[in-house]
PDB file as gemmi writes it, atoms N, CA and C in Angstrom:
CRYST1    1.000    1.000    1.000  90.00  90.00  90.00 P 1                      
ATOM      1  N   UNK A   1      -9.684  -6.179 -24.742  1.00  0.00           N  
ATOM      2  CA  UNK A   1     -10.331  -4.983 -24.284  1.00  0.00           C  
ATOM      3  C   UNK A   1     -11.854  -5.170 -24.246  1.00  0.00           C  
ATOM      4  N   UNK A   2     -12.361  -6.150 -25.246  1.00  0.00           N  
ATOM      5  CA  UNK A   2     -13.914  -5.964 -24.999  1.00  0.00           C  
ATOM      6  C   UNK A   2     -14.111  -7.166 -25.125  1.00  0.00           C  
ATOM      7  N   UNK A   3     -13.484  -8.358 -25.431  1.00  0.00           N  
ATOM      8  CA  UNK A   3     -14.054  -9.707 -24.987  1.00  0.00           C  
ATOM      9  C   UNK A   3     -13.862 -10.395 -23.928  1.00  0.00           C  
ATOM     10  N   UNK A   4     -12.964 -10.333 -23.176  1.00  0.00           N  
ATOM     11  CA  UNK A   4     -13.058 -10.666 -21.904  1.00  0.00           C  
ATOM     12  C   UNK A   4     -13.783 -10.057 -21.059  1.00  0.00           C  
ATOM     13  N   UNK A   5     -14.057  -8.917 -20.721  1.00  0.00           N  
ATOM     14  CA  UNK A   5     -14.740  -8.078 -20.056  1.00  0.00           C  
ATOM     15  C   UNK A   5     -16.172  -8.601 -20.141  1.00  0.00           C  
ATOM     16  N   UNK A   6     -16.471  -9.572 -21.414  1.00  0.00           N  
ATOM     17  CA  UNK A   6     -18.307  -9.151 -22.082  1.00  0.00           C  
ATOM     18  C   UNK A   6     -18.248 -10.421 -21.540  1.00  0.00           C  
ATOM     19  N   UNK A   7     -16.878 -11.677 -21.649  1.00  0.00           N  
ATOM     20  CA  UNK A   7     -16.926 -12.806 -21.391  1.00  0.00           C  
ATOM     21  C   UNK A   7     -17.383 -13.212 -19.712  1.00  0.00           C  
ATOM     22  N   UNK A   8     -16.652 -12.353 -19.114  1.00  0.00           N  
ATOM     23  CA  UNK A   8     -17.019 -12.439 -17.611  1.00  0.00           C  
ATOM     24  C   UNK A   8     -18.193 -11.724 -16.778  1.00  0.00           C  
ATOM     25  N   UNK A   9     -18.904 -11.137 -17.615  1.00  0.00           N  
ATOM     26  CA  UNK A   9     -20.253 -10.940 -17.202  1.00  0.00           C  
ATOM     27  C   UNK A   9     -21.011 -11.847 -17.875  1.00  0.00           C  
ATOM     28  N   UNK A  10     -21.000 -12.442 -19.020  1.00  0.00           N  
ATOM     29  CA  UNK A  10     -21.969 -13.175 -19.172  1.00  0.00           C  
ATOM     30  C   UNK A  10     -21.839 -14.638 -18.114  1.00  0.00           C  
ATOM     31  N   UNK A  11     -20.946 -14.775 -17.660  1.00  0.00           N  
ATOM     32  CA  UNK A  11     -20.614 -15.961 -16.723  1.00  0.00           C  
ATOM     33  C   UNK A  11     -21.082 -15.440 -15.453  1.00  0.00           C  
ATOM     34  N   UNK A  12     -20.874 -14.784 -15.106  1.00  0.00           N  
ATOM     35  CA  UNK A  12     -21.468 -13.879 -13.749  1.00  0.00           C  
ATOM     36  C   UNK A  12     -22.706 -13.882 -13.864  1.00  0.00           C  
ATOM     37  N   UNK A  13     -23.616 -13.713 -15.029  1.00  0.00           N  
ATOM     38  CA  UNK A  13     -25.535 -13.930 -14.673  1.00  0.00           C  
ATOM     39  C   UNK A  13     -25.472 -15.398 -15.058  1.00  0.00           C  
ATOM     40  N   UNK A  14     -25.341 -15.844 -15.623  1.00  0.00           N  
ATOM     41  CA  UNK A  14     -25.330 -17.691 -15.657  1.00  0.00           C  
ATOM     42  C   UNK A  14     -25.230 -17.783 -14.332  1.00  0.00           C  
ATOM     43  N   UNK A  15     -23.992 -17.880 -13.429  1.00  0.00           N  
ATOM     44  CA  UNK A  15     -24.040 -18.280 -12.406  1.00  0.00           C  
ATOM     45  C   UNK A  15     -24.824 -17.769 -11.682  1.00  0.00           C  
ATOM     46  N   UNK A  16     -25.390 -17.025 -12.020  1.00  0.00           N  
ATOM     47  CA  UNK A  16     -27.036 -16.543 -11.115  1.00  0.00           C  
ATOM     48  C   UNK A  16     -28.149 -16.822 -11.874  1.00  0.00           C  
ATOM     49  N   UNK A  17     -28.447 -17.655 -12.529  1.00  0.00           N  
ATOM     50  CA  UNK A  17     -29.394 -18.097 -13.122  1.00  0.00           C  
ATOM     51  C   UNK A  17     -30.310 -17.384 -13.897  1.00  0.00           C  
ATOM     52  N   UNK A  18     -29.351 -16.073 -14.760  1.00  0.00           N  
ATOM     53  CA  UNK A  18     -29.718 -15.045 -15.307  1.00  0.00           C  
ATOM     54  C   UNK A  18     -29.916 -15.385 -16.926  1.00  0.00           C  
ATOM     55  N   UNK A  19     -30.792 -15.120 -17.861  1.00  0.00           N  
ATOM     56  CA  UNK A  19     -30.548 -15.518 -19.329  1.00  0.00           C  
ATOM     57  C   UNK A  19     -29.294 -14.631 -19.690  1.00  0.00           C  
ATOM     58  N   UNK A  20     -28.375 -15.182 -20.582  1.00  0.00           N  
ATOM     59  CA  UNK A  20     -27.425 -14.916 -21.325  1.00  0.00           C  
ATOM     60  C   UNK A  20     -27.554 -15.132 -22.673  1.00  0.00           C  
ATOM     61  N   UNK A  21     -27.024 -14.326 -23.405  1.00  0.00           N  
ATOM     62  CA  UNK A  21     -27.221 -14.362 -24.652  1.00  0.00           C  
ATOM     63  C   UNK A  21     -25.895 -13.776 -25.555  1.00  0.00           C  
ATOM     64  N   UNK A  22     -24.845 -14.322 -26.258  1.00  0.00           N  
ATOM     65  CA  UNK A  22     -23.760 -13.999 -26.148  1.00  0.00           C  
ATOM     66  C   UNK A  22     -23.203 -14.457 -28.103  1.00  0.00           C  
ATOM     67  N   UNK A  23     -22.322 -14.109 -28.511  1.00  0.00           N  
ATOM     68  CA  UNK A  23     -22.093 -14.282 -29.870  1.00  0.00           C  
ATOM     69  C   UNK A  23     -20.660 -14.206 -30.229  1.00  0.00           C  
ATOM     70  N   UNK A  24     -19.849 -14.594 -30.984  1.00  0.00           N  
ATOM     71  CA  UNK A  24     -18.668 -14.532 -31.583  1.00  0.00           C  
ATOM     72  C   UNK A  24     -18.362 -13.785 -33.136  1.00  0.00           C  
ATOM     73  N   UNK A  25     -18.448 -12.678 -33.386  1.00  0.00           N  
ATOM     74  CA  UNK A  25     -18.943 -12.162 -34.982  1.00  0.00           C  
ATOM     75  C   UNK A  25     -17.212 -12.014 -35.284  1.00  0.00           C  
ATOM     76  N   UNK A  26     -16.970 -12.832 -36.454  1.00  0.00           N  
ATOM     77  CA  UNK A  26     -15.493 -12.940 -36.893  1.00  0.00           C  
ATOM     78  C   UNK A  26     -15.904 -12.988 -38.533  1.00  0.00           C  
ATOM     79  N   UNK A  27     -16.764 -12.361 -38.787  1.00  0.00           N  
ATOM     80  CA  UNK A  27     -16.370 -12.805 -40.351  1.00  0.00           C  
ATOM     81  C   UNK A  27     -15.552 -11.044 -40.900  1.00  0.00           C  
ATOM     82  N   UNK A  28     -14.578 -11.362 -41.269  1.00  0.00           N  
ATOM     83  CA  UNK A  28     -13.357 -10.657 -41.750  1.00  0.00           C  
ATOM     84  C   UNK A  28     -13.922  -9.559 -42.959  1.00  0.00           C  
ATOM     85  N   UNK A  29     -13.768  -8.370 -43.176  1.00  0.00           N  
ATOM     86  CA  UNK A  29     -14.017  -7.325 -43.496  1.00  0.00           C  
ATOM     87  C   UNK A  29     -12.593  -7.093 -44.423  1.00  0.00           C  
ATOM     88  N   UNK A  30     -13.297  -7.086 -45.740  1.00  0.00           N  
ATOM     89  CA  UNK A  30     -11.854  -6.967 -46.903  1.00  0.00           C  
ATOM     90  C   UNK A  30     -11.668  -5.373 -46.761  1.00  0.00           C  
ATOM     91  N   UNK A  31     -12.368  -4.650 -46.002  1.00  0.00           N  
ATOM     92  CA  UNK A  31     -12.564  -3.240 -46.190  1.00  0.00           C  
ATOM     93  C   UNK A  31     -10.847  -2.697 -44.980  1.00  0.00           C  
ATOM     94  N   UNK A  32     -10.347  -1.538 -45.671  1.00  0.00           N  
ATOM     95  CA  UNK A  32      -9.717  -0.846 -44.669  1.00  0.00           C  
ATOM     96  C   UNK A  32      -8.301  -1.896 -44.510  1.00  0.00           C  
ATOM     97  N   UNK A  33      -7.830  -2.258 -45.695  1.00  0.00           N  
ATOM     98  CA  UNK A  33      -6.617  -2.936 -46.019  1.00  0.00           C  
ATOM     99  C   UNK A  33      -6.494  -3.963 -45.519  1.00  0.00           C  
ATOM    100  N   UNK A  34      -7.398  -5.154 -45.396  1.00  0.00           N  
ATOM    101  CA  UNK A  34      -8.046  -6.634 -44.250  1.00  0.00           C  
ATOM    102  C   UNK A  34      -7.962  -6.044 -43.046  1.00  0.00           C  
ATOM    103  N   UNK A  35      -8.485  -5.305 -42.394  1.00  0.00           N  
ATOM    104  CA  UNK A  35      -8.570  -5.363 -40.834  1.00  0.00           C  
ATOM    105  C   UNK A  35      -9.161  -6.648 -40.154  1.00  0.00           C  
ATOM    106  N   UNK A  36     -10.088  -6.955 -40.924  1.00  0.00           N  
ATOM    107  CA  UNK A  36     -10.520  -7.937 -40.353  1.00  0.00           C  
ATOM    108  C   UNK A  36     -11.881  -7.772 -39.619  1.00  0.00           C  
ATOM    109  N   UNK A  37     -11.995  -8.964 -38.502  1.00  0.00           N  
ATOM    110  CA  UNK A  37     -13.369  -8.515 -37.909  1.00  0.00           C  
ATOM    111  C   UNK A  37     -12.916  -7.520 -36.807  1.00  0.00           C  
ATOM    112  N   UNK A  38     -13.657  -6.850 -36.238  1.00  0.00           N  
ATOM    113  CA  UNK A  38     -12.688  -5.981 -35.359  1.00  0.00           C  
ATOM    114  C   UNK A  38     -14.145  -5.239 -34.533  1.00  0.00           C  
ATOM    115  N   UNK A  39     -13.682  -4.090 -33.876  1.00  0.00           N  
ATOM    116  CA  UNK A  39     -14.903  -3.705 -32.453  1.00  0.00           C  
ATOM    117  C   UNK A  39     -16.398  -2.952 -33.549  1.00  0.00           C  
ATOM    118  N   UNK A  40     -17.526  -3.430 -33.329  1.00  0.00           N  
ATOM    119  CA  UNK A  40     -18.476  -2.864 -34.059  1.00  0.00           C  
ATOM    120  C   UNK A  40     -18.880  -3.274 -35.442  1.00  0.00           C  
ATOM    121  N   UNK A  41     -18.298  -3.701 -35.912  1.00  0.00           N  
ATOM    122  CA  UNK A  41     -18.210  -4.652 -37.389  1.00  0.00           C  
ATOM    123  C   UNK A  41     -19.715  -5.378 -37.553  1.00  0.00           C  
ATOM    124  N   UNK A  42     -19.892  -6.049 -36.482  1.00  0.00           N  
ATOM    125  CA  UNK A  42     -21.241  -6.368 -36.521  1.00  0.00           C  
ATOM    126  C   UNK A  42     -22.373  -5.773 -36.752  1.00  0.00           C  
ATOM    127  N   UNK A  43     -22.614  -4.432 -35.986  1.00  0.00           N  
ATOM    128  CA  UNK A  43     -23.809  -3.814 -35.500  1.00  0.00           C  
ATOM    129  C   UNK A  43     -24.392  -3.688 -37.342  1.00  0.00           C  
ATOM    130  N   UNK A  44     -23.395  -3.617 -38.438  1.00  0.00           N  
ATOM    131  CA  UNK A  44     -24.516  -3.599 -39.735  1.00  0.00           C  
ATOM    132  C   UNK A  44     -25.454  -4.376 -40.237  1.00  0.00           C  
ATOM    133  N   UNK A  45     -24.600  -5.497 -39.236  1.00  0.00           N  
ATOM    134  CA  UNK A  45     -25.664  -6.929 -39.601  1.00  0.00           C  
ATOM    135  C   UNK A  45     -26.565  -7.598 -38.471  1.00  0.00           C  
ATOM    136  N   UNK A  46     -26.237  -7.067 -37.595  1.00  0.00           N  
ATOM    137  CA  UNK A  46     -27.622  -7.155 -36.221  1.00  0.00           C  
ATOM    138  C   UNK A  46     -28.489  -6.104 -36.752  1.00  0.00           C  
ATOM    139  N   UNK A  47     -28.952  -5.443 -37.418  1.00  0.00           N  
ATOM    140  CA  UNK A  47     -29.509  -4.150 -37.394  1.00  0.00           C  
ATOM    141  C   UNK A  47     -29.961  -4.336 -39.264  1.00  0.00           C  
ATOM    142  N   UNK A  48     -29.371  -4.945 -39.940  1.00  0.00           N  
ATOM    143  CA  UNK A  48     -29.725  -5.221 -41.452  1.00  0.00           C  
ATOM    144  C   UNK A  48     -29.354  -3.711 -41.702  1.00  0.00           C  
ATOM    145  N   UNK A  49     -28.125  -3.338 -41.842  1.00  0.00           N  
ATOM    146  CA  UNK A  49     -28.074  -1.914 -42.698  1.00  0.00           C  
ATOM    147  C   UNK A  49     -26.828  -2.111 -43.352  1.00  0.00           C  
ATOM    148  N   UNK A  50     -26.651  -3.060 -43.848  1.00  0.00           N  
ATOM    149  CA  UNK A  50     -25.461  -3.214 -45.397  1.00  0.00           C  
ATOM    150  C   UNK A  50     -25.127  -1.910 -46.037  1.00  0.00           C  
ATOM    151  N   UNK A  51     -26.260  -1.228 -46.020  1.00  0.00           N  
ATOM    152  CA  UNK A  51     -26.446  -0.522 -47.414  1.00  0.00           C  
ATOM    153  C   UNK A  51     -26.591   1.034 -46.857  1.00  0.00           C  
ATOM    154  N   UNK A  52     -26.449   1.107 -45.491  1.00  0.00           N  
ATOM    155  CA  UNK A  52     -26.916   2.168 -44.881  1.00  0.00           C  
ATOM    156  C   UNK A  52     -25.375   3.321 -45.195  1.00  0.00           C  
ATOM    157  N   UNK A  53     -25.369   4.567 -45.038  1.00  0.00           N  
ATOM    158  CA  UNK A  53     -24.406   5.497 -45.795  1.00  0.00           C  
ATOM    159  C   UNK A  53     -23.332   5.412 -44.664  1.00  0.00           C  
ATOM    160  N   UNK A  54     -22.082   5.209 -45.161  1.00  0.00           N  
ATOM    161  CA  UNK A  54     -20.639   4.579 -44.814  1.00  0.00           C  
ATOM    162  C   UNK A  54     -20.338   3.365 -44.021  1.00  0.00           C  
ATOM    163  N   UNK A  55     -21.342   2.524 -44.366  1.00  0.00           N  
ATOM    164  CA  UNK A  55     -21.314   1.371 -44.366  1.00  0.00           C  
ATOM    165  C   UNK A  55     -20.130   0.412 -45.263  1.00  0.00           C  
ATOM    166  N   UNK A  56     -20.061   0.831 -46.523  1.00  0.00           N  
ATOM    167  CA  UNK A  56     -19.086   0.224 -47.470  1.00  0.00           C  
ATOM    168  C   UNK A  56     -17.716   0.692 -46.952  1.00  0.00           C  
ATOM    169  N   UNK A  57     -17.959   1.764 -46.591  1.00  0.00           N  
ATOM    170  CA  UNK A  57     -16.282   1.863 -45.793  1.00  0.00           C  
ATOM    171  C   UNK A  57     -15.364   1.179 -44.843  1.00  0.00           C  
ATOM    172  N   UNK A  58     -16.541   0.425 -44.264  1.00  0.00           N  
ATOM    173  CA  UNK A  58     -15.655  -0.452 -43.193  1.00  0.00           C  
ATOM    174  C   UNK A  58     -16.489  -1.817 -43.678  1.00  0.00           C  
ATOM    175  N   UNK A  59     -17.281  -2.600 -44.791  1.00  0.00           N  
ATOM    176  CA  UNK A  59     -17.808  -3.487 -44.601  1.00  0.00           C  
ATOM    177  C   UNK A  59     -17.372  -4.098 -46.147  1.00  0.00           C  
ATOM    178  N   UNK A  60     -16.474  -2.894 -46.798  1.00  0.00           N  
ATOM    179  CA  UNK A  60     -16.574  -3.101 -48.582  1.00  0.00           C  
ATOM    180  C   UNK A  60     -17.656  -2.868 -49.248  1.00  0.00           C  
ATOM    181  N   UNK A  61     -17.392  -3.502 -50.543  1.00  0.00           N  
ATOM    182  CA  UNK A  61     -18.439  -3.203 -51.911  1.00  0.00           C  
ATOM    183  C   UNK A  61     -19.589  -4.259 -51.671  1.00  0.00           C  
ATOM    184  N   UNK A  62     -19.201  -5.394 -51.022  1.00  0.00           N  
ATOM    185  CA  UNK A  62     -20.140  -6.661 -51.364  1.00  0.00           C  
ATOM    186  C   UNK A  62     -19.850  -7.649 -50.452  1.00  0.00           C  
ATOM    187  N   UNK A  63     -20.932  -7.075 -48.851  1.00  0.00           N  
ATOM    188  CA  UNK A  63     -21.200  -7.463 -47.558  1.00  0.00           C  
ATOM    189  C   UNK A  63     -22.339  -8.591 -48.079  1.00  0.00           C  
ATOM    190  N   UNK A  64     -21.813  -9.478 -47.098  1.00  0.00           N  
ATOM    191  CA  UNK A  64     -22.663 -10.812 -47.891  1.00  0.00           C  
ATOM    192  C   UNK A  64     -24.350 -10.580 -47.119  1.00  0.00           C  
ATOM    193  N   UNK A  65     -25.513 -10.324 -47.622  1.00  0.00           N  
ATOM    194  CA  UNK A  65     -26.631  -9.998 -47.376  1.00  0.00           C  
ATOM    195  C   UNK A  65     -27.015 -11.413 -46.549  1.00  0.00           C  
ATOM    196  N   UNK A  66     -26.901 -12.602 -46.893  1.00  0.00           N  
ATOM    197  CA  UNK A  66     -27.037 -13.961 -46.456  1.00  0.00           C  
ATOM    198  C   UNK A  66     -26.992 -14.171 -44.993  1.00  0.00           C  
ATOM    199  N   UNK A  67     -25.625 -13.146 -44.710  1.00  0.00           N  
ATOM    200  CA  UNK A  67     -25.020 -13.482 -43.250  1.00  0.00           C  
ATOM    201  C   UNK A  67     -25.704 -12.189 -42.197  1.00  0.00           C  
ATOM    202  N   UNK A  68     -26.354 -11.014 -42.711  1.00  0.00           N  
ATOM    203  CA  UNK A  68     -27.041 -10.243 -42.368  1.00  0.00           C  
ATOM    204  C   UNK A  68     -28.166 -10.650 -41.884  1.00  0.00           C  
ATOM    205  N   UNK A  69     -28.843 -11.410 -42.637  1.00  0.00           N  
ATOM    206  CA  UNK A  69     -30.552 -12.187 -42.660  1.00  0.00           C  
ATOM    207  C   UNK A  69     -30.082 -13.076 -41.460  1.00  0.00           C  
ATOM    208  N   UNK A  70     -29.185 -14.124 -41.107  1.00  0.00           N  
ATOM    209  CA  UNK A  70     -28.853 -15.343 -40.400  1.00  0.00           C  
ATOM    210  C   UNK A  70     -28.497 -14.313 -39.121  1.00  0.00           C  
ATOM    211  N   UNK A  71     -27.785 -12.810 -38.933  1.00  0.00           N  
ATOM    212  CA  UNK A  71     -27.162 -12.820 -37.825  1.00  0.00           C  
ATOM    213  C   UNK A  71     -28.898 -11.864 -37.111  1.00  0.00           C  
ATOM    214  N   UNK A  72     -29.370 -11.024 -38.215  1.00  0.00           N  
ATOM    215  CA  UNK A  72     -30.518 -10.381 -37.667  1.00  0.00           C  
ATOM    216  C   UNK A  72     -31.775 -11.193 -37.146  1.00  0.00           C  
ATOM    217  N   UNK A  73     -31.786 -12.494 -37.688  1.00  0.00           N  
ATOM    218  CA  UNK A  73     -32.695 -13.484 -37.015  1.00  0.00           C  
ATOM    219  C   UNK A  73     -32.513 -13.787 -35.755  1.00  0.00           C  
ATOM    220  N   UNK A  74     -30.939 -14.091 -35.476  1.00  0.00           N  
ATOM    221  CA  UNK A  74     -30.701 -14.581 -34.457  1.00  0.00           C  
ATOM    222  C   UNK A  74     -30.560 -13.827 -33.388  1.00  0.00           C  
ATOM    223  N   UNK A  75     -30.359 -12.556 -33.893  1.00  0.00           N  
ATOM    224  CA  UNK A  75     -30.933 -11.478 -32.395  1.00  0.00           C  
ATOM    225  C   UNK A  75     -32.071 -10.797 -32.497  1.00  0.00           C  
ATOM    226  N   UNK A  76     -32.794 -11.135 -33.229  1.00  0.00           N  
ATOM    227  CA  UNK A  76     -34.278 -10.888 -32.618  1.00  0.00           C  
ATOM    228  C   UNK A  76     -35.509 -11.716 -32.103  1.00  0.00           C  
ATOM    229  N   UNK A  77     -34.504 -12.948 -32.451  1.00  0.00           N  
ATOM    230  CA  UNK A  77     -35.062 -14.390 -31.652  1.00  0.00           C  
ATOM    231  C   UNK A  77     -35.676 -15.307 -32.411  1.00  0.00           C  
ATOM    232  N   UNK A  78     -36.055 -14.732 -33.880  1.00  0.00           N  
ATOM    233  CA  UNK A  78     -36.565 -15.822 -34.521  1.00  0.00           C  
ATOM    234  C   UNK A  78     -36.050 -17.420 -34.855  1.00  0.00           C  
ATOM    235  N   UNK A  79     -34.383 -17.561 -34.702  1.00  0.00           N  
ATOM    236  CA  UNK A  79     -34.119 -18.651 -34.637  1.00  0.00           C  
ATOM    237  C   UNK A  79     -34.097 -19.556 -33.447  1.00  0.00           C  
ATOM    238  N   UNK A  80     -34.982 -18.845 -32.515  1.00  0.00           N  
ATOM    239  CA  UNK A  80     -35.045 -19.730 -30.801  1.00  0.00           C  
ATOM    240  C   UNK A  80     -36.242 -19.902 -31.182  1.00  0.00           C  
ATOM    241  N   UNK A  81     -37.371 -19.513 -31.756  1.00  0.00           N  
ATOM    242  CA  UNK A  81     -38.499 -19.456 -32.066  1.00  0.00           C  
ATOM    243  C   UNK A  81     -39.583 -18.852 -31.174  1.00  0.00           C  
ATOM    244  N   UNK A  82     -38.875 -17.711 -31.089  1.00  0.00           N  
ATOM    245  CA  UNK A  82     -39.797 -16.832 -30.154  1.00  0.00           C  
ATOM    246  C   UNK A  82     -40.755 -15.626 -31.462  1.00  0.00           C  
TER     247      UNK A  82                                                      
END                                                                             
């Protein structure tokens, strides 16, 4: 429902010589009986809000801060070195 869809537009501006910028976020969420990684899971850690209110509900007690710092770098460009 939402990775193929995201998959074939980002191939569609490539082939137009468009920047793409694209990600795989799978790290598994003990929260909500293992769901797992699943739609939105990310946005706490593009955005650094671990800690932000009902966050622990879908992320658990003890969201690894490590992988927050590594994923918020990498979309705001500091690891391209912009």
């Amino acid at each position: 429902m939402f990775r193929a869809p995201a998959a074939h537009l980002a191939d569609a501006r490539a082939a137009v010589g468009r920047p793409v910028f694209a990600y795989e976020f799978a790290w598994p969420s003990p929260a909500l009986g293992g769901l797992g990684a699943c739609h939105c899971l990310d946005v706490p850690f593009v955005f650094d809000q671990l800690a932000a209110d009902g966050a622990a509900a879908v992320l658990g007690d003890d969201a690894p801060q490590a992988l927050a710092d590594e994923v918020t770098a990498a979309a705001d460009g500091s690891e391209l070195g912009e």
